[in-house]
C-alpha positions as CSV (number, residue, x, y, z in Angstrom):
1,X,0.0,0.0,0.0
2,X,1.5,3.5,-0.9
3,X,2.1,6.2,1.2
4,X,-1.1,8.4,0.5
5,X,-3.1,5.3,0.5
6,X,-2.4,4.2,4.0
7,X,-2.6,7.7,5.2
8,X,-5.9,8.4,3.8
9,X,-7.4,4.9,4.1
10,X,-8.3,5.3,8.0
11,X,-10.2,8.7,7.7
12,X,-11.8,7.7,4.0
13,X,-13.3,4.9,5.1
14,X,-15.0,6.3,8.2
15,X,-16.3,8.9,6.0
16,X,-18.1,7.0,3.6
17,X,-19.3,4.5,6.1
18,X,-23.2,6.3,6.6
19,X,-23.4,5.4,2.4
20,X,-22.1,1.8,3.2
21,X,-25.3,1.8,6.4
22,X,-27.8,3.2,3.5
23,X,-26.6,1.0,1.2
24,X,-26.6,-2.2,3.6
25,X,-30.0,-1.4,4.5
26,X,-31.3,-0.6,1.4
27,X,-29.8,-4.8,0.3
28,X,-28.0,-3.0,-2.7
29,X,-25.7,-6.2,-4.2
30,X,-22.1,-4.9,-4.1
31,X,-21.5,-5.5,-7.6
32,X,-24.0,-3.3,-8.5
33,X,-22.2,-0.7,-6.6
34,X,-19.1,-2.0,-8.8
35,X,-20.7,-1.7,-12.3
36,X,-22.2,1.8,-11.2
37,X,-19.0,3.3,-10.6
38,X,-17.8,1.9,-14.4
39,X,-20.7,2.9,-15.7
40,X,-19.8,6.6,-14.1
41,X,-16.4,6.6,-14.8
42,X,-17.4,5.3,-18.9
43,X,-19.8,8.6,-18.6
44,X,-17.2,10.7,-17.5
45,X,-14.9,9.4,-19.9
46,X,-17.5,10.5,-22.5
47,X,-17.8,13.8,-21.5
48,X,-14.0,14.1,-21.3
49,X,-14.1,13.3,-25.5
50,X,-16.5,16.4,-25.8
51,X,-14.7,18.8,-23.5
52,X,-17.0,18.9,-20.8
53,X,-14.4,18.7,-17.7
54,X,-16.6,19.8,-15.1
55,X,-18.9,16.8,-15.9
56,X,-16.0,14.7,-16.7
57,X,-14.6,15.5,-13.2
58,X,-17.8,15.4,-10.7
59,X,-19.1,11.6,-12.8
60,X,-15.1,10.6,-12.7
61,X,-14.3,11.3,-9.2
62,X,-17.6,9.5,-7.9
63,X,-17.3,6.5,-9.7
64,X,-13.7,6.3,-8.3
65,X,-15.5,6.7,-5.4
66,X,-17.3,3.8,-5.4
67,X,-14.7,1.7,-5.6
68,X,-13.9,1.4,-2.5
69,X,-17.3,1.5,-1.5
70,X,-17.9,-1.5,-2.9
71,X,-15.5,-3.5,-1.3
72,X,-16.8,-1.7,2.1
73,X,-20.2,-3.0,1.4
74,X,-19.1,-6.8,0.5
75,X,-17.3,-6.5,3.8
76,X,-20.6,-5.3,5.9
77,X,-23.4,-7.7,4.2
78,X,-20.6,-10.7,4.5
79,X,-20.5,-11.1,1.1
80,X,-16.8,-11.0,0.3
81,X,-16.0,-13.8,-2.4
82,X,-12.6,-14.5,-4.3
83,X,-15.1,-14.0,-7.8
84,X,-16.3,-11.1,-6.1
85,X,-12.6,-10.0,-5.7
86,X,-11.9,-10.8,-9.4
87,X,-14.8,-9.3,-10.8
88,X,-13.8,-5.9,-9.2
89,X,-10.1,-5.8,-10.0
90,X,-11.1,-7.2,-13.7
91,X,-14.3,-4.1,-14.0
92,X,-11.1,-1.7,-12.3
93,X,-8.6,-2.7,-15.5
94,X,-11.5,-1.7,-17.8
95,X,-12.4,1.1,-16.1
96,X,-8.9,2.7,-15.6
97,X,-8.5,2.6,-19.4
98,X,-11.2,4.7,-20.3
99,X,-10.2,8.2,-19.7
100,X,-6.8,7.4,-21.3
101,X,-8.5,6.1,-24.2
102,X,-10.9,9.2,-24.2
103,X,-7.6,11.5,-24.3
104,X,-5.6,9.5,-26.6
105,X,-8.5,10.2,-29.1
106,X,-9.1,13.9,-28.5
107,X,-5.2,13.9,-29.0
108,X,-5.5,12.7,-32.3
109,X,-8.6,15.2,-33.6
110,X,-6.4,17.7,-32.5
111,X,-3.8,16.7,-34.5
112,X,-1.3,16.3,-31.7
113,X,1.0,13.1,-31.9
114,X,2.5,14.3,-28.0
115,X,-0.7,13.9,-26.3
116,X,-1.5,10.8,-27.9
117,X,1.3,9.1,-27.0
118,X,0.9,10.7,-23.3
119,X,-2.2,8.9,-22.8
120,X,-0.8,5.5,-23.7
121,X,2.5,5.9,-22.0
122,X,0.3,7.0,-19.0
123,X,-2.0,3.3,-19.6
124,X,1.0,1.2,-20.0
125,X,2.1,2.9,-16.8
126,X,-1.1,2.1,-15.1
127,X,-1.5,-1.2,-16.5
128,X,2.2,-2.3,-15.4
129,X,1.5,-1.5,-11.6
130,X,-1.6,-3.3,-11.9
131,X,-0.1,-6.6,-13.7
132,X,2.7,-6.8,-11.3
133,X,0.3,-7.4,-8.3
134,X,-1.8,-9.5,-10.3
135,X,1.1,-12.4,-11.4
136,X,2.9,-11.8,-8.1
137,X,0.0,-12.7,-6.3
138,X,-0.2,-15.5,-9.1
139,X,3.0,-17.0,-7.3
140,X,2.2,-16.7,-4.3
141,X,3.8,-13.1,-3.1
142,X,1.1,-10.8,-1.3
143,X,1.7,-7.6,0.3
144,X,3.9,-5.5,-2.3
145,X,3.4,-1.8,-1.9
146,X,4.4,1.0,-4.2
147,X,5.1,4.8,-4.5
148,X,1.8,5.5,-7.2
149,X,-0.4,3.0,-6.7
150,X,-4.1,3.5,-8.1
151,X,-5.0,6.0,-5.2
152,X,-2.7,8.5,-6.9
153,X,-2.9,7.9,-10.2
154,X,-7.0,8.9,-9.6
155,X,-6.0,11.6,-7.2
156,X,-3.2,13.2,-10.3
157,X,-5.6,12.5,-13.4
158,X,-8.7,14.4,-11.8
159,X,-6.7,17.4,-10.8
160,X,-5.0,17.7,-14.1
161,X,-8.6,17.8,-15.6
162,X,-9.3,20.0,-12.6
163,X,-6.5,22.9,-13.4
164,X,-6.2,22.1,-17.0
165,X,-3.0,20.5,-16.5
166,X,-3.6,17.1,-18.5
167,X,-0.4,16.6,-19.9
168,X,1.9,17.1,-17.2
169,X,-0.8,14.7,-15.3
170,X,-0.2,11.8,-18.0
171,X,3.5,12.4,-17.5
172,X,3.3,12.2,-13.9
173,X,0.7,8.5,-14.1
174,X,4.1,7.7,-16.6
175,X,6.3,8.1,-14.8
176,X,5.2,7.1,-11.3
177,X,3.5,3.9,-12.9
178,X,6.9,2.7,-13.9
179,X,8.9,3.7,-10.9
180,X,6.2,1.4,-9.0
181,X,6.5,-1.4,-11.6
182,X,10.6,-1.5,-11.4
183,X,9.7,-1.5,-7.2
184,X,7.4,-4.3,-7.5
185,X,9.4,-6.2,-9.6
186,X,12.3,-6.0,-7.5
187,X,10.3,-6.6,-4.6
188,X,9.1,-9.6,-5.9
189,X,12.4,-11.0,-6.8
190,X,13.7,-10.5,-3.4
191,X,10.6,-12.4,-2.0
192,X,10.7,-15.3,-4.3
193,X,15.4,-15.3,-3.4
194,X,14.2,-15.8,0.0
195,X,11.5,-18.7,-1.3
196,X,14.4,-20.5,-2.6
197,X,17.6,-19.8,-0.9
């Protein structure tokens, strides 16, 4: 778990906890709570295409919102599942590409070859943290952390739609997603020379 992730995590949490109560008592399925927040995030990503950021942002920032929410939920109506736990990282993956995708296209209408290849460094960046959990876990190593985990790479995205600063907010996702990768991979080999020394 990153830095801003485990500093944030205590006071986030009790601060979406009375929508987790409505939500328990309401007997709202987490993963509809899961496919709400894509569908958001796919909405905001639409309205990112047509240059409405304000839009972009407020249906964006909920729908990472829900995220955790979900998860929260599973947790409270005792419905925590390892398909459960698939189906959100998998619907995650989808739904972290979609604003990249959405920039990498208005990039290309406007004719400008840097942008577009800021928006797919900045999802090969994203997709590399997110792989490296994924096949570590695959063998067996749990618990590697990283300096720009998904926490940040939402937190840097929606304030560079925020103060117009989407560029140097794709650079940043870039960069930091391959400083985490390199970190997890190293991490990961140090676990597994310990497995087998």
């Amino acid at each position: 778990m990153s830095f801003v992730s485990r500093e944030l995590k205590p006071y986030f949490e009790r601060s979406i906890t009375p929508v987790v109560d409505f939500l328990s008592s309401s007997g709202v399925h987490p993963n509809v709570v899961t496919f709400s927040g894509f569908l958001l995030i796919a909405l905001g990503s639409l309205a990112l295409y047509h240059d409405f950021s304000l839009i972009a942002l407020i249906l964006m920032g909920v729908g990472a919102l829900l995220d955790a929410v979900d998860g929260a939920l599973a947790r409270r109506l005792g419905l925590e599942s390892d398909f459960g736990a698939f189906l959100d990282s998998t619907v995650d993956r989808l739904s972290d590409s979609l604003p990249f995708l959405s920039l990498a296209l208005v990039y290309a209408q406007m004719g400008e070859p840097a942008g577009v290849g800021l928006s797919i460094l900045a999802l090969v960046g994203s997709y590399g943290v997110s792989y490296t959990r994924a096949k570590a876990e695959s063998l067996g190593v749990y618990g590697i952390g990283g300096v720009f985990e998904r926490t940040e790479r939402w937190i840097v995205l929606l304030l560079g739609i925020l103060l117009d600063l989407i560029p140097l907010a794709l650079l940043f996702i870039f960069v930091g997603g391959i400083a985490t990768t390199l970190q997890r991979v190293y991490e990961v080999k140090k676990s597994l020379d310990r497995r087998y020394s």
